[in-house]
C-alpha positions as CSV (number, residue, x, y, z in Angstrom):
1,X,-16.1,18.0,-9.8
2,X,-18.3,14.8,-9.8
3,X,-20.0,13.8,-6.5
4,X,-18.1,10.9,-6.9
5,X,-14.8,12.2,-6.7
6,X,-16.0,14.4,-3.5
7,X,-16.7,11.1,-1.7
8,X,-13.3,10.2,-2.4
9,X,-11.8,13.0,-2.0
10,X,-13.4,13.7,1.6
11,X,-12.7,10.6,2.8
12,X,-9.4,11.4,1.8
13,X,-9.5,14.2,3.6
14,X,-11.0,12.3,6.9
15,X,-8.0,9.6,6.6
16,X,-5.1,12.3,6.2
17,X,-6.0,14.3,9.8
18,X,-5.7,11.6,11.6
19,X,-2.3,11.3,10.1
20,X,1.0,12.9,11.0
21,X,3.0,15.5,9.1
22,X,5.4,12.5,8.4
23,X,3.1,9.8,7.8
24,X,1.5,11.8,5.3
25,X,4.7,12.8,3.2
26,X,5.6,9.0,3.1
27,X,1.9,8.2,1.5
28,X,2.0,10.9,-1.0
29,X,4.5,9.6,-2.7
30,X,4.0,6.0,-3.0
31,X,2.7,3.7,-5.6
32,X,1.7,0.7,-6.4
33,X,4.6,-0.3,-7.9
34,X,6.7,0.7,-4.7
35,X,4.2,-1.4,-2.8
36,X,5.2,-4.3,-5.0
37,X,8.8,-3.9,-5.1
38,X,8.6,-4.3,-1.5
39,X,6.6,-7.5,-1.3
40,X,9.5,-8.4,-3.6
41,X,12.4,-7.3,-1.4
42,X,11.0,-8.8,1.5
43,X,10.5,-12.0,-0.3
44,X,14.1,-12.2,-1.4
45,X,15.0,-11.4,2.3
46,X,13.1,-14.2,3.7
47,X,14.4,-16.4,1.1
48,X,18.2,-15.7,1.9
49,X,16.8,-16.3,5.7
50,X,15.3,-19.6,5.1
51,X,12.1,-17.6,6.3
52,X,9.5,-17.1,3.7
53,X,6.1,-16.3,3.8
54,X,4.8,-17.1,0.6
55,X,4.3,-13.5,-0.1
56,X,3.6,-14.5,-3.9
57,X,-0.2,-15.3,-2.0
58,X,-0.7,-11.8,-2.8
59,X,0.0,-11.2,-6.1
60,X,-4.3,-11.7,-6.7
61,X,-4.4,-9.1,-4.2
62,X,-2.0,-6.3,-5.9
63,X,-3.6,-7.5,-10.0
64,X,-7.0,-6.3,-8.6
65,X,-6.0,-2.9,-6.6
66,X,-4.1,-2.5,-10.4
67,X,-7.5,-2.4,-11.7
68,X,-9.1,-0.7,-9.4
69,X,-6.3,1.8,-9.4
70,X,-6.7,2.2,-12.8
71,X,-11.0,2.4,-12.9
72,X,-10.1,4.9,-10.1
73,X,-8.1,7.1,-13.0
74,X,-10.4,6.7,-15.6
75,X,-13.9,7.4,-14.0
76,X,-11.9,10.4,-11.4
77,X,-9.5,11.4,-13.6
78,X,-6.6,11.7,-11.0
79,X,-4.4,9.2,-9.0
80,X,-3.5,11.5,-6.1
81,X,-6.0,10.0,-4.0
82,X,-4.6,6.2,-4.5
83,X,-0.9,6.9,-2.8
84,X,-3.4,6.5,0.2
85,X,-3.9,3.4,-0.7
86,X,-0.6,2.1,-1.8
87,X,1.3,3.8,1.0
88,X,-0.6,2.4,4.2
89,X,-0.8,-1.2,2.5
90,X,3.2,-1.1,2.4
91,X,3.6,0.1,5.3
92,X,1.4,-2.8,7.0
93,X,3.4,-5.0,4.6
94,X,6.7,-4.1,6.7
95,X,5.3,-3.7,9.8
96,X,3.7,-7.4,10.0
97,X,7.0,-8.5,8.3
98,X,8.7,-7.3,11.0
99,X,6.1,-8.2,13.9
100,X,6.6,-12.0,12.6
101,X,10.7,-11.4,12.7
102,X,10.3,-10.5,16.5
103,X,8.0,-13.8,17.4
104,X,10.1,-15.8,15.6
105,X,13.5,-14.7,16.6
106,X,13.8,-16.5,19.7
């Protein structure tokens, strides 16, 4: 194993105990794609809401975690480690989607 792929894989390692049991089941299994269907699905659902955010603003964003998702699989040779990148990022994705539902309910 490359010293490279320790760092990652330690810091990893750091990030997943200070998650729970639960928390760490949803990451596992998430991927960039799922992180961009979801941008998606909450665009539509602001749209029908005459609420939207623009969330097309991030599409930059999501081309360049593509490539580094994919220098991440060539130079490592594994994309295990990046569902702990694509699951937190959705899940801040909904949880500030929801935050700005709340403020702007009333």
């Amino acid at each position: 194993m490359s010293t490279l792929e320790n760092d990652f894989r330690q810091v990893v390692d750091d990030f997943k105990k200070r998650l729970r049991p639960d928390e760490e089941t949803k990451f596992r299994f998430t991927t960039l794609n799922d992180l961009e269907l979801t941008a998606k699905n909450i665009q539509e659902t602001q749209r029908r809401n005459k609420t939207a955010q623009n969330l097309t603003r991030i599409q930059p964003f999501l081309q360049a975690m593509k490539q580094y998702q994919e220098i991440i699989e060539v130079f490592l040779n594994t994309s295990d480690i990046l569902c702990f990148i694509w699951g937190p990022m959705k899940f801040m994705l909904m949880v500030c989607t929801f935050h700005f539902r709340c403020i702007f309910r009333g």
